[in-house]
C-alpha positions as CSV (number, residue, x, y, z in Angstrom):
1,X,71.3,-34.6,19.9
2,X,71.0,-35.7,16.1
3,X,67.8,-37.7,17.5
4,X,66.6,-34.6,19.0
5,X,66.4,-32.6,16.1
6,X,65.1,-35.2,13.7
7,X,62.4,-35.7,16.0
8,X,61.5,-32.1,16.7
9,X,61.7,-31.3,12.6
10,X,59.4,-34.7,12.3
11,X,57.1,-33.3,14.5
12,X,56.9,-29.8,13.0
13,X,56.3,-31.1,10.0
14,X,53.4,-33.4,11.3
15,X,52.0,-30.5,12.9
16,X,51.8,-28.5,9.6
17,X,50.6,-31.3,7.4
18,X,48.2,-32.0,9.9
19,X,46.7,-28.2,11.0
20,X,44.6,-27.3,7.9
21,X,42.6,-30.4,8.2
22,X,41.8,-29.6,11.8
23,X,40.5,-26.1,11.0
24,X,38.2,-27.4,8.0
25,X,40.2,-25.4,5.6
26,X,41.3,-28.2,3.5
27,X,43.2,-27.9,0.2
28,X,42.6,-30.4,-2.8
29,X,45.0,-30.4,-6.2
30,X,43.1,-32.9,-7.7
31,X,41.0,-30.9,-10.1
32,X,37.3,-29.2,-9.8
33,X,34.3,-29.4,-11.5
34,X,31.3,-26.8,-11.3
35,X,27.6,-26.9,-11.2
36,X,25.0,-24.1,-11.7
37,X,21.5,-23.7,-10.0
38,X,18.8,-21.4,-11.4
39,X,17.9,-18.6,-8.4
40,X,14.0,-18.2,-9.9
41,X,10.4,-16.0,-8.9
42,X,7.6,-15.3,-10.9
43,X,5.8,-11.8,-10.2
44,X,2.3,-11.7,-10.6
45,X,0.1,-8.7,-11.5
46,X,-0.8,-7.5,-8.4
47,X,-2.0,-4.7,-6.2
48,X,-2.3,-2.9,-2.5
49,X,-4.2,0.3,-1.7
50,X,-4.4,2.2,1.7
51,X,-7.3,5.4,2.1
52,X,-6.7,7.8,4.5
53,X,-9.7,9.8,6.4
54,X,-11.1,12.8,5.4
55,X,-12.2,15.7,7.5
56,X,-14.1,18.6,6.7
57,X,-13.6,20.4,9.9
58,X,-14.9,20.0,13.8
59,X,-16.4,22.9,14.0
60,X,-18.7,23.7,10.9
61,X,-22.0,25.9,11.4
62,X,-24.4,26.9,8.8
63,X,-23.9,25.4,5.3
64,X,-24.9,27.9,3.5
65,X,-21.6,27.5,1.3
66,X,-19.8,25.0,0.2
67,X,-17.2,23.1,2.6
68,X,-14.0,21.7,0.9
69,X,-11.6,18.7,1.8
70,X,-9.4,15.9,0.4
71,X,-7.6,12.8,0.9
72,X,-5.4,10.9,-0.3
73,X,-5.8,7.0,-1.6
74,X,-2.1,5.2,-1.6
75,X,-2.1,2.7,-4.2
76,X,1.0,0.2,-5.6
77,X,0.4,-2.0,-8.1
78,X,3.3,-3.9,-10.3
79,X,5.2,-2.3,-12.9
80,X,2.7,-2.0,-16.5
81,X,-0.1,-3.7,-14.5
82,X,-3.2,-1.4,-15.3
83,X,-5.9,-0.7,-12.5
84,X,-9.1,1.4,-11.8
85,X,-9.6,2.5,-8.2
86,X,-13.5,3.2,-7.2
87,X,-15.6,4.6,-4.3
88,X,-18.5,2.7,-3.0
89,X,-21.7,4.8,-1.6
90,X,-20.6,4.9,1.7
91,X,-22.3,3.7,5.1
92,X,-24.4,6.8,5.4
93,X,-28.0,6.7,5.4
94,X,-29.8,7.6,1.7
95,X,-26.3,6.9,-0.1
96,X,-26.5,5.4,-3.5
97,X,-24.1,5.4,-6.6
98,X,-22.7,8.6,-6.3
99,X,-25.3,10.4,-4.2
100,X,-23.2,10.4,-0.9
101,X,-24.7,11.3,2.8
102,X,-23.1,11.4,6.1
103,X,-25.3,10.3,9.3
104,X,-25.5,11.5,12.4
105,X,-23.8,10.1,15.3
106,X,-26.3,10.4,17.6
107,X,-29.8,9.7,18.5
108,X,-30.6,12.3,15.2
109,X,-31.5,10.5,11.8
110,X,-30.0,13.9,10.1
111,X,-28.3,13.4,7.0
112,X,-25.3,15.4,5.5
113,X,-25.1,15.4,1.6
114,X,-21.6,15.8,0.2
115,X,-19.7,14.5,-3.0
116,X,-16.5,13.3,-3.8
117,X,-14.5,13.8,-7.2
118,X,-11.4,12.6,-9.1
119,X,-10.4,16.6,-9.9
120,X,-11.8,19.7,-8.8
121,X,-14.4,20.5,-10.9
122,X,-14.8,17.1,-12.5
123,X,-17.4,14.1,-12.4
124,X,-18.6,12.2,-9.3
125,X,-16.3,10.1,-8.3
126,X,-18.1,6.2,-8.1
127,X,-17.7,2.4,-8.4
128,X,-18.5,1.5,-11.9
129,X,-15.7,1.0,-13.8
130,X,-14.7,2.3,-16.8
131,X,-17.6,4.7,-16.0
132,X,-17.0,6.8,-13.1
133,X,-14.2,5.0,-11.5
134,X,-10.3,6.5,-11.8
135,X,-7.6,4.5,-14.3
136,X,-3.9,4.2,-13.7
137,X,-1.0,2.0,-14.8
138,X,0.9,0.8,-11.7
139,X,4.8,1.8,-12.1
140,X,6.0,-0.7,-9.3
141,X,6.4,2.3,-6.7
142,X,3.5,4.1,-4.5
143,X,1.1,6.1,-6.4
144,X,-1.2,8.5,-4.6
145,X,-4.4,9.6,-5.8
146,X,-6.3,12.8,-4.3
147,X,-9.8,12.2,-3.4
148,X,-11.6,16.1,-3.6
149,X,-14.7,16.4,-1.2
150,X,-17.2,18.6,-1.2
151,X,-20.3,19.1,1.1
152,X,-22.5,21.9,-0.9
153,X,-24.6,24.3,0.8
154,X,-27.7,22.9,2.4
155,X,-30.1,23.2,5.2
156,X,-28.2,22.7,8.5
157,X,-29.1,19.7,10.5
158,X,-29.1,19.4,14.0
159,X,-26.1,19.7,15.7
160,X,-23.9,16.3,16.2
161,X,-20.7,14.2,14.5
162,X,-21.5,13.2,10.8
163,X,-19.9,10.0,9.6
164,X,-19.9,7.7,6.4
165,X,-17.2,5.2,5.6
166,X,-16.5,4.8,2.3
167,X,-14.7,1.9,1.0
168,X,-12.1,2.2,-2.0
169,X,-11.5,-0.8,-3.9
170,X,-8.4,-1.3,-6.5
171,X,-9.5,-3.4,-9.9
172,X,-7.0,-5.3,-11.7
């Protein structure tokens, strides 16, 4: 019986000597010593910009008055990084600098005039920078800029879809 117990006290304590090895949790009293590692990244000045369509209407008529619109131009640049966002011509026939024209869709070579602008009432809005171009200073977060249209009165052309693409670009 003496044997008995020995062997089963043996064994337990063989069991519990041996356990936290198996499961990978091993303890060590033997000291420790640590080491560091730098976690690094460099930011560069940098920016994105997204433009959204503008629309001045699907059904216009007559322009004998003006026809308003805007838009909106997302731009995010990193924090203190200064920038200048300009608008080309556009894609419609005539355009030029500033002097902006929508074309007809169709078989027409009509020509809608129109301009855009940084703020109501203020200059063309263009491509040259630090002329007619709009500054910022990029804050790190999403910055939108309103782009203000306007297609002054004219003679109507023949009826049809206008288009012109313009292209913003973000300097940096």
């Amino acid at each position: 019986m003496f044997a008995s117990k020995f062997s089963k006290s043996v064994l337990s304590a063989l069991i519990i000597a041996i356990l936290p090895g198996l499961s990978g949790a091993a303890v060590y009293s033997n000291g420790s010593r640590p080491s560091s590692f730098d976690v690094t990244m460099k930011i560069v000045a940098d920016c994105t910009i997204a433009a959204n369509s503008m629309d001045f209407g699907q059904r216009q008529g007559v322009l004998t008055q003006a026809v308003s619109a805007s838009s909106a131009i997302n731009v995010t640049c990193t924090n203190t990084t200064p920038y200048n966002v300009g608008l080309d011509a556009g894609t419609g026939a005539g355009s030029s600098g500033t002097t902006r024209y929508m074309s007809g869709t169709g078989a027409n070579a009509a020509t809608v005039r129109f301009n855009l602008y940084q703020a109501p009432g203020s200059g063309l809005w263009g491509n040259s920078q630090g002329t007619d171009t709009l500054g910022g200073t990029g804050t790190g977060t999403l910055q939108t800029l309103t782009v203000y249209g306007e297609i002054p009165s004219q003679a109507s052309p023949v009826p049809d879809t206008y288009k012109s693409t313009i292209t913003a670009t973000v300097y940096f």
